[in-house]
VEXTI-980424 format. One record per residue: x, y, z of N, C-alpha, C in turn. Coordinates in Angstrom, 2 decimals. Layout:
// residues N
X, Y, Z, X, Y, Z, X, Y, Z
...
//
This chain:
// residues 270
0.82, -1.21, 0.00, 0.00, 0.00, 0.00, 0.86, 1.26, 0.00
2.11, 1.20, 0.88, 2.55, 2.36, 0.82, 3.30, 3.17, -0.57
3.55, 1.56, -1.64, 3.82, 2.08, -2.63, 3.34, 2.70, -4.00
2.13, 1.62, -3.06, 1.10, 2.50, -4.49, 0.59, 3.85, -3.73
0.52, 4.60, -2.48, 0.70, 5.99, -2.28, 1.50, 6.79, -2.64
2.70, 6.52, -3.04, 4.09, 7.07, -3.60, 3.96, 7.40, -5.08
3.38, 6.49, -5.70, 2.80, 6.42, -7.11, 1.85, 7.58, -7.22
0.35, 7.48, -6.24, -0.48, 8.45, -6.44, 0.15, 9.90, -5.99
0.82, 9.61, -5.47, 1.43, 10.90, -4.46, 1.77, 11.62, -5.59
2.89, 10.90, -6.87, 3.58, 11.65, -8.20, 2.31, 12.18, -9.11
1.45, 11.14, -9.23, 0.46, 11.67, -9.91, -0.18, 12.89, -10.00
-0.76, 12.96, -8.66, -1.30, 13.49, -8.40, -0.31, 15.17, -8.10
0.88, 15.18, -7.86, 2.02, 15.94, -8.05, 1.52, 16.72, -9.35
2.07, 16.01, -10.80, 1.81, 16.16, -12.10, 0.82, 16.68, -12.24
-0.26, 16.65, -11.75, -1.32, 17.05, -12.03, -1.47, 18.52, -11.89
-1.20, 18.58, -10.34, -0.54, 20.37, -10.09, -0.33, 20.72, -10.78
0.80, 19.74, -11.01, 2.37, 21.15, -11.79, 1.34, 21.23, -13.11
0.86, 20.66, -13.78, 0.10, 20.67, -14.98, -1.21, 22.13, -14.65
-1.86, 21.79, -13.57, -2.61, 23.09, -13.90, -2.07, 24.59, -13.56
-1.09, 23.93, -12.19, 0.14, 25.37, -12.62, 0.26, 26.03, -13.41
0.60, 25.37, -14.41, 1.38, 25.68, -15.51, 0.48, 26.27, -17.08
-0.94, 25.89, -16.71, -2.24, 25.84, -17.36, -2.64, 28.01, -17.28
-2.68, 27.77, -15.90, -2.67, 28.90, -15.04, -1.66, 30.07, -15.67
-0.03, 29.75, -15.56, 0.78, 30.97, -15.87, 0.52, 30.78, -17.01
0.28, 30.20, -17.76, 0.09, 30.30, -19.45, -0.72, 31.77, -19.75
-1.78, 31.93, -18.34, -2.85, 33.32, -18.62, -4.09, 32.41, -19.59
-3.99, 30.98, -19.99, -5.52, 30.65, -20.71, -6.23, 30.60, -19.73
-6.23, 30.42, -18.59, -7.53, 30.68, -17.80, -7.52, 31.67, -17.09
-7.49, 32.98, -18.34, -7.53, 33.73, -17.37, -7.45, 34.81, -17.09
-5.82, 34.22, -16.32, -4.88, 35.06, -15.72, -3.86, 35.89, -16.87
-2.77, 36.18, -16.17, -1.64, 36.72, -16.81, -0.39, 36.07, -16.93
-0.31, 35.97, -18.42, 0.83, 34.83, -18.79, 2.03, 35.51, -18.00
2.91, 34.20, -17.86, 3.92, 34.45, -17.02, 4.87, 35.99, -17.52
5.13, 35.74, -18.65, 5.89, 36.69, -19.41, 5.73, 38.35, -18.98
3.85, 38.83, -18.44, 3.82, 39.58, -18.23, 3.42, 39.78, -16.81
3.55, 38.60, -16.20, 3.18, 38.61, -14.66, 4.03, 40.01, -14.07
3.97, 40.32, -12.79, 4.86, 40.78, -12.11, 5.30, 42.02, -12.77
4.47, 42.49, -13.28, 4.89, 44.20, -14.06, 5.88, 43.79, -15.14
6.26, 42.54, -15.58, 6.81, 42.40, -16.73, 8.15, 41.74, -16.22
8.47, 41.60, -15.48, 10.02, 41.50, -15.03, 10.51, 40.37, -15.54
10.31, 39.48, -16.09, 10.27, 38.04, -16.68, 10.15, 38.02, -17.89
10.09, 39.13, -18.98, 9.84, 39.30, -20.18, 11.05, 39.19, -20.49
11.44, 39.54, -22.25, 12.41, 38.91, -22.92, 13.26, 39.96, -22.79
12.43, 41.15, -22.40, 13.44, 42.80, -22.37, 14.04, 42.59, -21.23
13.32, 42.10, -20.48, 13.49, 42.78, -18.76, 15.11, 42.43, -18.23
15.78, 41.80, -18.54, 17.26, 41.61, -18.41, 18.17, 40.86, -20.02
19.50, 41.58, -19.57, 20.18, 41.17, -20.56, 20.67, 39.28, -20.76
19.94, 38.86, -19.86, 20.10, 37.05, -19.75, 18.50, 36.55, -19.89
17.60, 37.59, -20.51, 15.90, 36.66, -19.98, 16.30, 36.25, -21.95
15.88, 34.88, -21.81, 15.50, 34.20, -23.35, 14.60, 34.65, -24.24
14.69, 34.49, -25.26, 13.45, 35.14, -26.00, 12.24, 34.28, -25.71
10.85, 34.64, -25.90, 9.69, 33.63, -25.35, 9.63, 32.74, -26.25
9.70, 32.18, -27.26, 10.12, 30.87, -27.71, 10.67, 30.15, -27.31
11.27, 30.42, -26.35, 12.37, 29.64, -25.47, 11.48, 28.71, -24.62
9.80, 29.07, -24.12, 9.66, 28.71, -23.24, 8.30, 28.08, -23.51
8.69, 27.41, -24.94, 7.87, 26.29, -25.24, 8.40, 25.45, -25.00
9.57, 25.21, -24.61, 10.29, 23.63, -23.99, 9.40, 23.44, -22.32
9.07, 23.95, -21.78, 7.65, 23.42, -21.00, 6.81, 22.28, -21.10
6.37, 22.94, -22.73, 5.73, 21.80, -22.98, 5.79, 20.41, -23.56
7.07, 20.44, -23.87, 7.83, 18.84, -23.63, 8.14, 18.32, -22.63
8.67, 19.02, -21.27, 8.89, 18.74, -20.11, 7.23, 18.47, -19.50
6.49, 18.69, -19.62, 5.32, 18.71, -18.92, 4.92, 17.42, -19.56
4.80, 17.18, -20.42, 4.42, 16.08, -21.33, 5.28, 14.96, -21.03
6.40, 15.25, -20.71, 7.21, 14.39, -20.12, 6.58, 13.84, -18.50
6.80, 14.93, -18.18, 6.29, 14.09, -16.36, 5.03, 14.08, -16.41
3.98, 14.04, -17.39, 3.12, 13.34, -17.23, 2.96, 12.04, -17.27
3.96, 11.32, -18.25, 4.28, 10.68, -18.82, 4.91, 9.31, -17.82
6.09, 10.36, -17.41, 6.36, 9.73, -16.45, 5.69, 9.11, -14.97
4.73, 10.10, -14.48, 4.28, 9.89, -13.64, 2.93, 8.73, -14.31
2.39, 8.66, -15.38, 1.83, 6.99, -16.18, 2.62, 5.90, -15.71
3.69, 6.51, -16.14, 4.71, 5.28, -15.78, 4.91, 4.56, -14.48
4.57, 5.63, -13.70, 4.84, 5.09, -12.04, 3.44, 4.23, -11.72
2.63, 4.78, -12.19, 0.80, 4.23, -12.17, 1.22, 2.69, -12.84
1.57, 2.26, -13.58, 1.40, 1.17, -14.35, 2.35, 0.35, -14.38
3.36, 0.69, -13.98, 4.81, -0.36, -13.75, 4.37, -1.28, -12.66
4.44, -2.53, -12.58, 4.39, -4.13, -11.96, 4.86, -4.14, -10.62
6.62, -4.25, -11.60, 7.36, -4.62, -10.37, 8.47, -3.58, -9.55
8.80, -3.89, -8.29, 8.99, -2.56, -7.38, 10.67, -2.77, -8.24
11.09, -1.21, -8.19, 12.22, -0.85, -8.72, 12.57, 0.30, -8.03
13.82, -0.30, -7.12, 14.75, 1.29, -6.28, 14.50, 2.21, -6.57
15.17, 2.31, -8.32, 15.43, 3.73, -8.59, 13.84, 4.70, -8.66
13.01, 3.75, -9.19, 11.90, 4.96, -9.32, 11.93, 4.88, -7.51
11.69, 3.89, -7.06, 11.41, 4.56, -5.40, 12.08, 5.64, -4.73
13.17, 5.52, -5.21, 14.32, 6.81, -4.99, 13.68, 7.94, -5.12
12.87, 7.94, -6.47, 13.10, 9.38, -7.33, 11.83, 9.97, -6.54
10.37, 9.33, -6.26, 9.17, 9.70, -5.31, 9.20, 11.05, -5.05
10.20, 10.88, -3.80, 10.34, 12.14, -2.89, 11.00, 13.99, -3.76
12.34, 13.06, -4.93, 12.45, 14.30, -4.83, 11.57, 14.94, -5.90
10.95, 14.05, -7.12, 10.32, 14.54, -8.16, 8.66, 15.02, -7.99
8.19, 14.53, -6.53, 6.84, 15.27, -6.14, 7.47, 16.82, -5.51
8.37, 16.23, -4.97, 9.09, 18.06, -4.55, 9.30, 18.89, -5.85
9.65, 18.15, -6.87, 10.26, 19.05, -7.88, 8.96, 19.67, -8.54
7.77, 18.75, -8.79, 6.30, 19.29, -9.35, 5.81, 20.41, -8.44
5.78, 20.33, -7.18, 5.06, 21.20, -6.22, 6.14, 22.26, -6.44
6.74, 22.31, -6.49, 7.80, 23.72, -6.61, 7.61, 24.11, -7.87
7.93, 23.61, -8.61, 7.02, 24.02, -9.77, 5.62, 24.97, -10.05
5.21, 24.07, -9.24, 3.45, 24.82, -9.45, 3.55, 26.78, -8.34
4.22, 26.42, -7.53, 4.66, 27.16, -6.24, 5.75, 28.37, -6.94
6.20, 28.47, -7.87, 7.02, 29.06, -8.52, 5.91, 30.18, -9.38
5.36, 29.12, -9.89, 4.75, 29.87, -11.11, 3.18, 30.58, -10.01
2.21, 30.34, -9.15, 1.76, 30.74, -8.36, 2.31, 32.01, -8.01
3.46, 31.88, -7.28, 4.60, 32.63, -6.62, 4.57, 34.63, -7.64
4.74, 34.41, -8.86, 4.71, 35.42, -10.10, 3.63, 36.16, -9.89
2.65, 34.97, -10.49, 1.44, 35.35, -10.46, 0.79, 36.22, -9.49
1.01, 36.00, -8.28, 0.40, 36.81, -7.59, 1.18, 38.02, -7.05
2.08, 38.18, -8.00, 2.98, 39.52, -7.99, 4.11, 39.00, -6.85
4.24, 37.67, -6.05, 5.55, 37.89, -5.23, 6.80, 37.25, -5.53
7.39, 38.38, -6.94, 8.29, 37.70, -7.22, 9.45, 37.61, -6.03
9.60, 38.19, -5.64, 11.06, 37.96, -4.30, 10.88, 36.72, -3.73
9.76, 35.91, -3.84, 9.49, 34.42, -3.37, 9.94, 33.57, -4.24
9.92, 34.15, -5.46, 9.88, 33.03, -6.90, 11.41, 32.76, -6.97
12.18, 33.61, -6.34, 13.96, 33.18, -6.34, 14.12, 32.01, -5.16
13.41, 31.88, -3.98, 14.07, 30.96, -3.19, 13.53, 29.35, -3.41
12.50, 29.48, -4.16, 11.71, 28.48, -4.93, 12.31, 28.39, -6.07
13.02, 29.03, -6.85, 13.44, 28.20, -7.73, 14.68, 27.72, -7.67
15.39, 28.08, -6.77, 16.82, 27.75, -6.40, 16.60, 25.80, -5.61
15.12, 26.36, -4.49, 14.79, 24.97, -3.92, 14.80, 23.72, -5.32
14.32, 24.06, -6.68, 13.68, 23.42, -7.46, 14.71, 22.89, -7.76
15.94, 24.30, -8.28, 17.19, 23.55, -9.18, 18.12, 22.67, -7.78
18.08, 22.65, -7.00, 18.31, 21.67, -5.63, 18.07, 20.24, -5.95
16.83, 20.46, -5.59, 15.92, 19.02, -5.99, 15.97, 18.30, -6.99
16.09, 19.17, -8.88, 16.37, 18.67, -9.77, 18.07, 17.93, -9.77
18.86, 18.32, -9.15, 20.86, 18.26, -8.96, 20.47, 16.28, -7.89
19.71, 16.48, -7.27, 19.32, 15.52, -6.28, 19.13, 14.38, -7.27
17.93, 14.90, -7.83, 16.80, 13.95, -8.88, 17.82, 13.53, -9.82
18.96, 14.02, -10.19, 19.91, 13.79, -11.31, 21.01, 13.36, -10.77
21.21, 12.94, -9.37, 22.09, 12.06, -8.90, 21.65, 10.51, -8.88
20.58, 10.92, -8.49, 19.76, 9.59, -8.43, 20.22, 8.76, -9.95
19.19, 9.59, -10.90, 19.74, 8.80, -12.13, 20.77, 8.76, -12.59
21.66, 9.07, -12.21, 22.89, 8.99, -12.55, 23.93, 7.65, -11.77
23.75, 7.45, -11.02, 24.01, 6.11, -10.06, 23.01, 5.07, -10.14
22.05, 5.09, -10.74, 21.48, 3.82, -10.53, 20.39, 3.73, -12.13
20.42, 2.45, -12.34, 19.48, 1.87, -13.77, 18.45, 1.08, -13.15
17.61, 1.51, -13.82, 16.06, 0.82, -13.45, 16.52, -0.59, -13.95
15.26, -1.42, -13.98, 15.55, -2.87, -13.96, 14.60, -3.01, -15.69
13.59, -1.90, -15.98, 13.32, -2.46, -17.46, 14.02, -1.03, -18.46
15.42, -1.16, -19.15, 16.31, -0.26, -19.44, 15.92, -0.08, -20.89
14.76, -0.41, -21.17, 13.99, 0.22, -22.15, 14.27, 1.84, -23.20
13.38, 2.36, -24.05, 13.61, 3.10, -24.58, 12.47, 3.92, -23.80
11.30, 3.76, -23.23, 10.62, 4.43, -22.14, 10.93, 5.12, -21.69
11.98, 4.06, -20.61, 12.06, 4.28, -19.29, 13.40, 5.73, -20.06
14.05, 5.50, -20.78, 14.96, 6.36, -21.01, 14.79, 7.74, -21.27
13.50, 7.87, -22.41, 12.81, 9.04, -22.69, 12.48, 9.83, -21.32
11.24, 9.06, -20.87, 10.26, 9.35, -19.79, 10.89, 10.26, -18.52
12.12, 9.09, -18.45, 12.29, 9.28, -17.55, 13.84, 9.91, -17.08
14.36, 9.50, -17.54, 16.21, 10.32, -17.99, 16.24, 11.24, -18.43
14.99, 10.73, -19.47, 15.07, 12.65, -21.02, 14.39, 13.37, -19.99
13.24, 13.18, -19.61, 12.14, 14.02, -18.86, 12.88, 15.29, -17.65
13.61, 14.60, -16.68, 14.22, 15.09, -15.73, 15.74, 16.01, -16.62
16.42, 14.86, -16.88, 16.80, 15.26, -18.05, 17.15, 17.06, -18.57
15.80, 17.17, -19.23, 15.73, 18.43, -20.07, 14.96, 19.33, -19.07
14.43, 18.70, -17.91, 14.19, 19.51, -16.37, 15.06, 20.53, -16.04
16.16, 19.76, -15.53, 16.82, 20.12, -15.25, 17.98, 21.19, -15.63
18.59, 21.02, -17.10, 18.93, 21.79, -17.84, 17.84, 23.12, -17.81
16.65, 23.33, -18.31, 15.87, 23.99, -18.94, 16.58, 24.95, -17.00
15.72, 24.32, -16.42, 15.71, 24.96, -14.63, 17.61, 25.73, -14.34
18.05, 25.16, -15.13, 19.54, 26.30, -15.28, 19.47, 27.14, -15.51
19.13, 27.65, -16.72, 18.96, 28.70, -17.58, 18.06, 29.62, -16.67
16.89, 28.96, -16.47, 15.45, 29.72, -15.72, 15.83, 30.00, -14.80
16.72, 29.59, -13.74, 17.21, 30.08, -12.57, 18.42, 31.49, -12.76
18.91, 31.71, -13.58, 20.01, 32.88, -13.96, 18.99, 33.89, -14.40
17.87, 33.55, -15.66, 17.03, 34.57, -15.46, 16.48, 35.32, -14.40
15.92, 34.30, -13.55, 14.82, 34.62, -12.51, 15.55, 35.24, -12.08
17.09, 34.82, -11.24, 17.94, 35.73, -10.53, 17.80, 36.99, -10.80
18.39, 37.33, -11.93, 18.63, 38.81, -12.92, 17.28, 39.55, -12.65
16.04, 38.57, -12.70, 14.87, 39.49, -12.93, 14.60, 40.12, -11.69
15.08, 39.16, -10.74, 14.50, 39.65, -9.05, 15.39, 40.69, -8.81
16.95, 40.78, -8.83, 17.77, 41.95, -8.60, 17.57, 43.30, -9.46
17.02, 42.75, -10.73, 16.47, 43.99, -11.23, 15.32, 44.69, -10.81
14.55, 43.98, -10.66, 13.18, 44.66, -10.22, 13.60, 45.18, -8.60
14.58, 44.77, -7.70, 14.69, 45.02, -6.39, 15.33, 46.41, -6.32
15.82, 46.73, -7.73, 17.02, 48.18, -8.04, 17.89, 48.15, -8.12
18.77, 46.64, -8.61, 20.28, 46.34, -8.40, 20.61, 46.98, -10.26
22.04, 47.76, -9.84, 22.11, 47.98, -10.98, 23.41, 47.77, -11.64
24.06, 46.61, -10.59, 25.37, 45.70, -11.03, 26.42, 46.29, -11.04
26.37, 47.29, -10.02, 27.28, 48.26, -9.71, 27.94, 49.08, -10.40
27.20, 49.58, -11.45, 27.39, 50.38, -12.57, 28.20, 50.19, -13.73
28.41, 49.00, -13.71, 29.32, 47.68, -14.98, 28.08, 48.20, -16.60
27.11, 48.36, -16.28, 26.28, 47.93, -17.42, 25.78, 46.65, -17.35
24.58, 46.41, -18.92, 24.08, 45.00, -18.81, 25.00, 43.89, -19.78
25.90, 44.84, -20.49, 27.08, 44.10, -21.09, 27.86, 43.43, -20.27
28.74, 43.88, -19.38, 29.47, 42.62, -18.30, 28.71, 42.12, -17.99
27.29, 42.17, -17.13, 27.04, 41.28, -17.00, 26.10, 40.13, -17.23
25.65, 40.62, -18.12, 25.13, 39.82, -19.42, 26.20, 38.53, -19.82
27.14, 39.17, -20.22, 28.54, 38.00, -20.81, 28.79, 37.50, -19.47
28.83, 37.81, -18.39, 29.28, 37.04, -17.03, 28.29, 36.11, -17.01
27.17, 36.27, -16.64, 26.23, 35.25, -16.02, 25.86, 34.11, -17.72
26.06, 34.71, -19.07, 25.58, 33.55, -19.88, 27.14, 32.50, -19.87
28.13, 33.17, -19.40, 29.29, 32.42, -19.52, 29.06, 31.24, -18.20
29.09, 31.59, -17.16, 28.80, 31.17, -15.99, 27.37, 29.96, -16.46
26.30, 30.15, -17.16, 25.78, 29.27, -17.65, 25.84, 28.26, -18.49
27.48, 28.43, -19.23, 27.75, 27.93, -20.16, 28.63, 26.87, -19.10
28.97, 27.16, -18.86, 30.28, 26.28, -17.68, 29.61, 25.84, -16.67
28.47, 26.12, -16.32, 27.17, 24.83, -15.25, 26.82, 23.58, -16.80
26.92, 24.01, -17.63, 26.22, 22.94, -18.87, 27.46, 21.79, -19.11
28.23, 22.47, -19.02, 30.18, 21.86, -19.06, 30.00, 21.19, -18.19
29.69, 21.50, -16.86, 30.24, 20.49, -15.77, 28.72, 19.70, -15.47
27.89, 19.64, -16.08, 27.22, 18.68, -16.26, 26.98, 17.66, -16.78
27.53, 18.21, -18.47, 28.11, 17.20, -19.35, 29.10, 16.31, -18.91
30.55, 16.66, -18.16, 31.42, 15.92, -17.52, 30.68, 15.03, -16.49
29.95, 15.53, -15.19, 29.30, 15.06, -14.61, 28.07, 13.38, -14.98
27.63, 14.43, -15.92, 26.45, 13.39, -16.33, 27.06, 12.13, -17.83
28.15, 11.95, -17.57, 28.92, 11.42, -18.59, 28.57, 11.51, -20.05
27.88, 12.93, -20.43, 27.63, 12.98, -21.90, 26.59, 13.20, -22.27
25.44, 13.33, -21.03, 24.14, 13.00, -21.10, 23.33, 13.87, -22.22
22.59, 13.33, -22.61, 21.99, 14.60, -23.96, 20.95, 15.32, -23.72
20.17, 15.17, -22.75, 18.63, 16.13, -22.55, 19.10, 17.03, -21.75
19.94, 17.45, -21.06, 20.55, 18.57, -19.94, 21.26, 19.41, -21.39
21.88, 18.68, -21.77, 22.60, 19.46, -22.56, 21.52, 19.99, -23.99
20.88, 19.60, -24.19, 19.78, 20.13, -25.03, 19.05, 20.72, -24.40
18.43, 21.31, -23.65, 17.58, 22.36, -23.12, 18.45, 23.45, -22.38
19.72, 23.27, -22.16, 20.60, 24.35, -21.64, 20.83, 24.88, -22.85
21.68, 24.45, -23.94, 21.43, 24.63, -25.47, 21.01, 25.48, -26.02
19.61, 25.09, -25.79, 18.19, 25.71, -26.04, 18.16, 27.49, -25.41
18.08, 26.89, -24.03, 17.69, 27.97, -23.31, 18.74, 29.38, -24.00
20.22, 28.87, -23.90, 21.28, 29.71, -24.26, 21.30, 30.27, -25.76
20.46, 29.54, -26.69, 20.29, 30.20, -27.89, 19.52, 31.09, -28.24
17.94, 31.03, -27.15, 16.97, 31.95, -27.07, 17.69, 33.27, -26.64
18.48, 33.03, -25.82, 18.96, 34.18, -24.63, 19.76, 35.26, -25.87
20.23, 34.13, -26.72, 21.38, 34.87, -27.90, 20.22, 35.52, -28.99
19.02, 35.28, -29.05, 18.25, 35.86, -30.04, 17.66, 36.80, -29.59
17.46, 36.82, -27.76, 17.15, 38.02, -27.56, 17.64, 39.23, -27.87
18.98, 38.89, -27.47, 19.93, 40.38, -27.20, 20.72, 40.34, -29.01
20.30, 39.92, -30.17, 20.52, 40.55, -30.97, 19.77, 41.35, -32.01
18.32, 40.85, -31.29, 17.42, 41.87, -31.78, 16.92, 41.84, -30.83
15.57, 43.32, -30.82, 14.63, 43.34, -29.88, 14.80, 44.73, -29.59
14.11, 45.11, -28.64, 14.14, 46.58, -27.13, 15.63, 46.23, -26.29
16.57, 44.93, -26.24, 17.28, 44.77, -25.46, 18.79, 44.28, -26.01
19.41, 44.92, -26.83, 20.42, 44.29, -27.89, 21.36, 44.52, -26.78
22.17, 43.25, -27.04, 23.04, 43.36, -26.36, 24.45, 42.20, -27.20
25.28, 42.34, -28.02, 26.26, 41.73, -28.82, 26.66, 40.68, -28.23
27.98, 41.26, -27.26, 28.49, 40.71, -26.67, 27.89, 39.72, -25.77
27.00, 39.72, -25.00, 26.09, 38.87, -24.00, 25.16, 37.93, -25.28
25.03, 38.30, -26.21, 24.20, 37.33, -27.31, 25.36, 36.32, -28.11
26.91, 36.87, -28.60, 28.28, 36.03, -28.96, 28.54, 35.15, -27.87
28.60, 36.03, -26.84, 28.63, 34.35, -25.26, 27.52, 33.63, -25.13
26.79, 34.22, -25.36, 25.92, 32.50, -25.46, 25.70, 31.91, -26.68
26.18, 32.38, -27.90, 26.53, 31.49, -28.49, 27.68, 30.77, -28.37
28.30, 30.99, -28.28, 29.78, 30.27, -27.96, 29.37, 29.32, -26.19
28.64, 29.62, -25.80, 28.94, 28.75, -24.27, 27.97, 27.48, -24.75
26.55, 27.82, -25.49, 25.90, 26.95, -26.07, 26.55, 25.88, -26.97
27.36, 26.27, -28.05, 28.11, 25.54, -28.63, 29.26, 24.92, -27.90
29.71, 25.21, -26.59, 30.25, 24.28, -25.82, 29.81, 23.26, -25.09
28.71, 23.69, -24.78, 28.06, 22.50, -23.41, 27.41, 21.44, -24.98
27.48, 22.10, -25.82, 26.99, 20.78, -27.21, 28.05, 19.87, -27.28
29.40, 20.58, -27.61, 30.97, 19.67, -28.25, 31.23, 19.13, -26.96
31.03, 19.57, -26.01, 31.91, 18.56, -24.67, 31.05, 17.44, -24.50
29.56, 17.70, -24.27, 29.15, 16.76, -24.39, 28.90, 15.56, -25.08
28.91, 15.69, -26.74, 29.20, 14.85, -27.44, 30.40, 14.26, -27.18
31.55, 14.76, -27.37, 32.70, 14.43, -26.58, 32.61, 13.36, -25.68
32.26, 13.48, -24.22, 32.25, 13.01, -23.46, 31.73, 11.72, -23.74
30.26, 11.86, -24.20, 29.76, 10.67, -24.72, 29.78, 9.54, -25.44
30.97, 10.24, -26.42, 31.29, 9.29, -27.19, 32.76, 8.93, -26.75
33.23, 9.66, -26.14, 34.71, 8.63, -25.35, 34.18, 7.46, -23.96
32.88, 7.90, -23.19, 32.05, 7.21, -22.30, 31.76, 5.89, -23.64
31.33, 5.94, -24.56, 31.09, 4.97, -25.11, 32.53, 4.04, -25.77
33.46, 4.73, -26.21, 34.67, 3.80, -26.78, 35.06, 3.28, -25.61
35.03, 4.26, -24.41, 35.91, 2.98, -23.30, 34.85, 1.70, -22.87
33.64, 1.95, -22.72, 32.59, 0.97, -22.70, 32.83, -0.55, -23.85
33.05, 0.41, -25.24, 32.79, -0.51, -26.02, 34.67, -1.67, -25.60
35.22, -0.88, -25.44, 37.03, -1.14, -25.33, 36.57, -2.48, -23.94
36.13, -2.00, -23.20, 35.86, -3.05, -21.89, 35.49, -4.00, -22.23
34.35, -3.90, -23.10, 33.31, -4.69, -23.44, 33.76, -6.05, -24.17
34.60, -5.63, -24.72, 35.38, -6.64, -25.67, 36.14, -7.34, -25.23
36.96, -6.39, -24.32, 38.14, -7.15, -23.28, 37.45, -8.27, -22.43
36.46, -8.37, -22.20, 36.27, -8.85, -20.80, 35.92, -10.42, -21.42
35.98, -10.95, -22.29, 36.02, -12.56, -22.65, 37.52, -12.55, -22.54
38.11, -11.84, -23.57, 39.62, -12.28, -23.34, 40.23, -12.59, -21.51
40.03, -11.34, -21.04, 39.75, -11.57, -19.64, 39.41, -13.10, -18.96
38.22, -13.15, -19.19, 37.65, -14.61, -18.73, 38.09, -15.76, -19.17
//
């Protein structure tokens, strides 16, 4: 019993984060996130916010942990790793929903310690999978559930440097009179080198590194057109984007020659 509560517990998680997310959209409603909060979250509002195209990768991630959380409903037999993941991925939905709430009702100065909790939980959620393989190693379980968190997590990089920027801006920080050029190029560089040491980290992994990617290319389309041009801060994220891509391939595919190199050895071995 207690595990099929753990199951409903995610579900029912997803479900939140789903009308959360229903909610900041502004279709029922309200006011899309973009213009929540007097705007501070828009594509102008700092020299690191993505362009809003950026933030249709949502709706692959959402589609994802719905997905995933099916998965927890309908899987047989008990398996660690999803038991592992329970705790932190109902934390990661409710923060979620609690984030975007958070905007909405104008308190953004809340929406920074919530999303920092989130990218926490997601670093957690991505240790997990990273140390341990489910028992059906499927193409599912890989999507659902690797990709899902996955491109979570990445995407929640990016969104967390925004949010930052947006809350110090709106609070009156004005970066100590550097301009939004330093630090524009500081913080997308600094994003580029969290995607690096994830790639190393996550031995190559491809959905972190595709929605950081992502996020970092929007950020580069902002600032070369728009109300908010900014060159230099739009050339660093291209260039940091095109790194967290090559290392990771990299990585992945030397993770795979020494695999395949073992792999072979180990009859001779025997």
């Amino acid at each position: 019993m207690k595990r099929i509560w753990k199951r409903i517990a995610v579900a029912v998680s997803a479900v939140v984060a789903v009308i959360g997310a229903y909610v900041g959209s502004g279709a029922a409603g309200g006011t899309p996130i973009q213009d929540a909060a007097g705007g501070a979250l828009s594509a102008s509002s700092t020299a690191i916010a993505p362009d809003g195209p950026a933030f249709s990768i949502w709706s692959v991630v959402y589609a994802g942990l719905i997905g995933y959380a099916v998965l927890q409903l309908v899987r047989t037999a008990n398996d660690e790793r999803h038991e592992r993941l329970v705790v932190p991925a109902v934390l990661s939905l409710l923060l979620n929903a609690a984030w975007i709430l958070s905007v909405q009702f104008g308190f953004l100065w809340a929406s920074e310690p919530i999303i920092v909790a989130l990218l926490v939980v997601l670093v957690w959620t991505f240790t997990i999978l990273r140390r341990t393989r489910s028992r059906s190693r499927g193409l599912v379980e890989a999507i659902l559930t690797d990709g899902t968190f996955g491109l979570y997590l990445g995407w929640v990089c990016v969104a967390t440097a925004a949010n930052t920027a947006a809350v110090l801006t709106a609070a009156g920080f004005r970066g100590f009179g550097l301009g939004q050029d330093p630090w524009g190029v500081a913080v997308a560089a600094v994003a580029g080198l969290v995607g690096v040491l994830i790639a190393l980290w996550g031995r190559g992994r491809l959905a972190p590194m595709a929605s950081i990617a992502w996020g970092l290319a929007w950020v580069a389309v902002a600032r070369f057109e728009g109300p908010l041009v900014s060159v230099p801060t739009a050339v660093t994220a291209v260039v940091a984007a095109a790194a967290v891509v090559v290392v990771t391939v990299v990585v992945r595919a030397r993770a795979g020659w020494i695999g395949g190199r073992a792999g072979a050895a180990a009859p001779a071995a025997a």
